[in-house]
N, C-alpha and C positions, 0 to 999 in steps of 0.2 A: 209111400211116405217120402216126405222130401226132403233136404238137405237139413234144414230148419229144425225138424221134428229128430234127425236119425243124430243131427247134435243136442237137442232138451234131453233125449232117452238113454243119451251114452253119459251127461254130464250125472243125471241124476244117479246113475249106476254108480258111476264114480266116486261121487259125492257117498251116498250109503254104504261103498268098501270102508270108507276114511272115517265113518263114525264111529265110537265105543259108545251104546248106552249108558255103562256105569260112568262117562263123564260127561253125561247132558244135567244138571242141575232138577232140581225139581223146581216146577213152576206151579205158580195157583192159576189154576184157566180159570176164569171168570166168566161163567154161564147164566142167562136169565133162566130159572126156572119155566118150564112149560112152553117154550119159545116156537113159533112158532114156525112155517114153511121159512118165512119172509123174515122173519127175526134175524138179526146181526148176528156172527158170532163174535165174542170179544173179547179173545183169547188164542195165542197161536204157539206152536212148540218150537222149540229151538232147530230143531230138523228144518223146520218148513218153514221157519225164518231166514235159517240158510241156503236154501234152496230159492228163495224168492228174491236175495243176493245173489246167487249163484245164475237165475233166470235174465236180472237184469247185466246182469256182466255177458251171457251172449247176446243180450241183442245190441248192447255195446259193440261187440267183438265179432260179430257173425260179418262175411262177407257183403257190401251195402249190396252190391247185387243180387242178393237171395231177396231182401227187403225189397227194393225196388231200383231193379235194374237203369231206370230211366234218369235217375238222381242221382247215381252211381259219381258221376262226373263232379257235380257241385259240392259234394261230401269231402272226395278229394281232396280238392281245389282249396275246401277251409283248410282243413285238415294240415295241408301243405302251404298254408298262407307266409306271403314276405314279414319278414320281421317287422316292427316298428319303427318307420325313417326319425333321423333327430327331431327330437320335438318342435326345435327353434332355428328357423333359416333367418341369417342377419345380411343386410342388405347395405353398401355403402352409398350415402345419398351426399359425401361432401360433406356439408356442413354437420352432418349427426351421422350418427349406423342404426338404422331401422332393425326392433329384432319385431319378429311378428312367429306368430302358430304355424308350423309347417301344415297343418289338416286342415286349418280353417282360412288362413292365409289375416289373420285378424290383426293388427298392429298392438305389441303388447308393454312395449318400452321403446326410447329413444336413448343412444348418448353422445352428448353434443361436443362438437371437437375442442380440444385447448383453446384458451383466448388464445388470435390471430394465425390460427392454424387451422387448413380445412384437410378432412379426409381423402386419401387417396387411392389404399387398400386393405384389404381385411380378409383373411386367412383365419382357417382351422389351429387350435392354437394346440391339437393334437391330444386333446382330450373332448370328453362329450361337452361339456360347457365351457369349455379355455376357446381365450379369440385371441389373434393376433391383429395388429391394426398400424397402418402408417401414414404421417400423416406430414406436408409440405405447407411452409409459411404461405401465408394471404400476400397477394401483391408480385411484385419481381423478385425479392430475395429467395434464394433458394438454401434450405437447409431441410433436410431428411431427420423423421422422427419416428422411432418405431416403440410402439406398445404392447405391452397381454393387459387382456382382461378375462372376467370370468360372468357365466350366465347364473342366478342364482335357479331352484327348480318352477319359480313362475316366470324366468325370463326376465329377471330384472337386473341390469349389467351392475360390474362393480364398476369401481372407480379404476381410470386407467392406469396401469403400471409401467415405469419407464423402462425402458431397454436400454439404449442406446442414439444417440446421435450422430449424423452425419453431415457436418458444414460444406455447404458451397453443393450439394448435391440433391435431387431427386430421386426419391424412392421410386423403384417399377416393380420390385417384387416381395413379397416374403411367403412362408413358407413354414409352418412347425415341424421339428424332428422327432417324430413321437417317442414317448417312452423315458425322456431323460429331462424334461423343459428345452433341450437346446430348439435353439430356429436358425433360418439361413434368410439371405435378403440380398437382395439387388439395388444398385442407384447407379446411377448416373452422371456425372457432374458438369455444373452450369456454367464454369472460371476456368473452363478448356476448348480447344477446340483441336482437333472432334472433340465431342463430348464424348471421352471415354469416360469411364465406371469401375465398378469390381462388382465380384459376386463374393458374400462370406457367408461365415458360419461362426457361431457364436453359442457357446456352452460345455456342459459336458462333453457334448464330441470332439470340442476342439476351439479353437478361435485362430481363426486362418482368413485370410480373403485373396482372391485371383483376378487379376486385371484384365479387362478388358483392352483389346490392342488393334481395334479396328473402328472407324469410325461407324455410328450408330449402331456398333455390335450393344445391344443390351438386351436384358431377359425382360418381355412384359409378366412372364411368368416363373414361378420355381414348384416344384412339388419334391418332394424328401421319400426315396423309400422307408419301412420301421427300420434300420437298422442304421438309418444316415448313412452309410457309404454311396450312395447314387442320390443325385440333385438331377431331375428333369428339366430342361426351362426351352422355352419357342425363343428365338432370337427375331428382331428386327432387320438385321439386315448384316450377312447374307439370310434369306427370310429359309429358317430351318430348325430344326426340334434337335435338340442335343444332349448328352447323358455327361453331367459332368463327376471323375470320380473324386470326392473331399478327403481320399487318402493319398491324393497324387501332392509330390512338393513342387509340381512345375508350379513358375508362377503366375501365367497366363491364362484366362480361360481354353482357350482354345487347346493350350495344349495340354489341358486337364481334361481336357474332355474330348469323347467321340461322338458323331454325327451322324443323325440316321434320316436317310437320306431319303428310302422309300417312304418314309411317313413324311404325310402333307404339312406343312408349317401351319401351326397352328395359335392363335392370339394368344389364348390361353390353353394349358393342358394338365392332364395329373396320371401320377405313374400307382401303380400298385402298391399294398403296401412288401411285397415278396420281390419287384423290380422287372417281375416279368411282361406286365401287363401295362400299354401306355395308351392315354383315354386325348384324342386330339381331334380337331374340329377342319374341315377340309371346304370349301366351295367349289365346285363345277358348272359354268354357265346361270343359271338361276337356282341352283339347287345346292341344298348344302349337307352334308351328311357329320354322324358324328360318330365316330366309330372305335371300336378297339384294335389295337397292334402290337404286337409281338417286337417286346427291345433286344430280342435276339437275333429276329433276323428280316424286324422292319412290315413283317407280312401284314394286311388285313385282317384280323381275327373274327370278328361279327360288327355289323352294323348295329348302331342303339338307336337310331333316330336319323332321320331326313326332312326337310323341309325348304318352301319354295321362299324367292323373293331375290330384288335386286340387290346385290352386295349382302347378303346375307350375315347375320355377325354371332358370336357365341361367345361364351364364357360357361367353363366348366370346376367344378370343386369337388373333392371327396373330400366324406367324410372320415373322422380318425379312426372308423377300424376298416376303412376301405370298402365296404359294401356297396355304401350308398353316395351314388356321383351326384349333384345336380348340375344344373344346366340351365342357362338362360338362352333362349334364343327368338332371336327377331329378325325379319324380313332385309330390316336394313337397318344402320346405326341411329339412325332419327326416331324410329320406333321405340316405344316400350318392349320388354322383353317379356317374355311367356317363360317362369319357372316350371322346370320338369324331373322330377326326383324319377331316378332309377336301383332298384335293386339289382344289383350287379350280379347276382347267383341265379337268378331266376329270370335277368333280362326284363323284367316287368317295370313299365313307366307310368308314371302317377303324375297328370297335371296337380302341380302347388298354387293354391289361388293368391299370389301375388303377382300384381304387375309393377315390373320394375324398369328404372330410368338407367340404361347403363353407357351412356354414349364412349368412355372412356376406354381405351383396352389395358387390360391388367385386371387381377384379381378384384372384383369388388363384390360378391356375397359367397356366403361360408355358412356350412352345417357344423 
């Protein structure tokens, strides 16, 4: 007798301790008179009703192995399948934010920038359908304009909601603080030289901003952990990944912030949302990797992806519960990028059929 059989003969055992006859119902069997070998029957008792529930719940339940060893694996594998990535990966094309089907890669709305304003980034706005988005005057004037918007459930954008402005400056980064609406942002300014900047934060966390005090020190990128206390951002030059804390009153970046040194600078990056975990993009001769690292103590944690080409370029995003990063990467800046969705629990990378135009560094697509 085999495993299969010594659990049918132990359930049904089971099953007939747990019955009382006097609380099976009377039932009408419906019998053809005179019926024959081959006749139906059309009629079953409450016993062997539940026993034929009770049947189909082990072979539910039974080891896939006893069933068939060889399948074992692909049962698993469902069984244990990645969650659902964001439905909608939105894409900054300048002039519009492309949102398109993260599964099918299908283009499914566009929204087109302010009169004489073209886009320049767009961030998670820290909710499943909330965007951030900023956007710099057409022509030489410089003035920084930051927005939320919201994804409706077919992917149709609302109309843009103001933030806030910043005259005489370009926008490099922003960034949502999830949990409260606040966001944090970077710019630049045009009417200085160096073009210093600041880095703020704006909302319930707080409303604060910290100067920049070196020339070309600016963040192409910013990422927030859930808690807002830690702001991730790569700097331009000195070219370096940096943890700034938004409860510090110094007033400089720098000395808000600490510097991690073993991870590789990276254009863009994004932090965990716990702070532990920093998601940065590296180059090596023709090869580029993208890996996770440890903000505690700078280490390599796992590799997610590698891939070849001259000058190699990337751009990386989580998503707002932090699972799912994407990733654009191409051979070189002149390239279209290859979107690549990864589940973060399970390591598992999902080519996303958009090809996208990203010559610019900074944030420019958002789950």
């Amino acid at each position: 007798m085999n495993a299969l059989q010594d659990r049918l003969r132990d359930l049904y055992r089971a099953l007939a301790d747990t019955v009382d006859p006097a609380e099976i119902p009377d039932l009408a069997v419906v019998t053809k008179p005179h019926a024959t070998k081959a006749g139906p029957k059309r009629g079953i008792t409450a016993l062997a009703a539940a026993a034929a529930v009770a049947l189909v719940a082990v072979l539910v339940t039974v080891p896939v192995g006893i069933l068939a060893g060889h399948h074992a694996h692909a049962v698993r594998s469902r069984s244990t399948a990645a969650a659902s990535a964001p439905a909608f990966t939105v894409v900054d094309k300048g002039s519009a934010l492309g949102v398109y089907l993260t599964r099918t890669g299908l283009s499914v709305a566009t929204l087109a920038a302010p009169a004489r304003q073209h886009f320049e980034l767009v961030a998670s706005g820290g909710t499943t359908r909330s965007f951030l988005a900023a956007t710099g005057l057409t022509g030489s004037a410089c003035h920084a304009y930051f927005y939320r918007f919201e994804l409706s459930a077919t992917g149709q954008p609302s109309p843009l909601t103001f933030l806030r402005s910043v005259p005489g400056s370009q926008p490099t980064a922003v960034a949502a603080i999830p949990g409260d609406g606040s966001y944090a942002y970077s710019t630049v300014h045009c009417d200085t030289a160096p073009p210093d900047g600041e880095i703020g934060i704006s909302g319930q966390a707080g409303n604060r901003t910290w100067a920049y005090d070196e020339a070309d020190d600016y963040a192409f990128s910013l990422a927030s952990t859930a808690d807002g206390h830690t702001l991730a951002f790569s700097l331009a030059a000195p070219s370096a990944d940096m943890l700034l804390n938004t409860g510090s009153t110094a007033p400089t970046v720098d000395r808000a912030s600490r510097i991690l040194r073993s991870v590789p600078a990276s254009a863009t990056l994004a932090i965990s949302p716990d702070g532990q975990t920093l998601y940065a993009c590296a180059s090596s001769g023709p090869t580029a990797t993208l890996a996770a690292y440890s903000t505690a103590t700078g280490a390599q944690i796992r590799v997610l992806y590698q891939w070849r080409g001259q000058a190699p370029s990337c751009q990386i995003s989580l998503d707002p519960t932090g699972r799912f990063l994407l990733a654009a990467v191409a051979p070189n800046p002149q390239q279209a990028s290859t979107l690549i969705g990864f589940d973060l629990r399970t390591s598992t990378p999902v080519t996303i059929p958009v090809r996208a135009a990203l010559p610019d560094p900074g944030a420019q697509l958002a789950w």
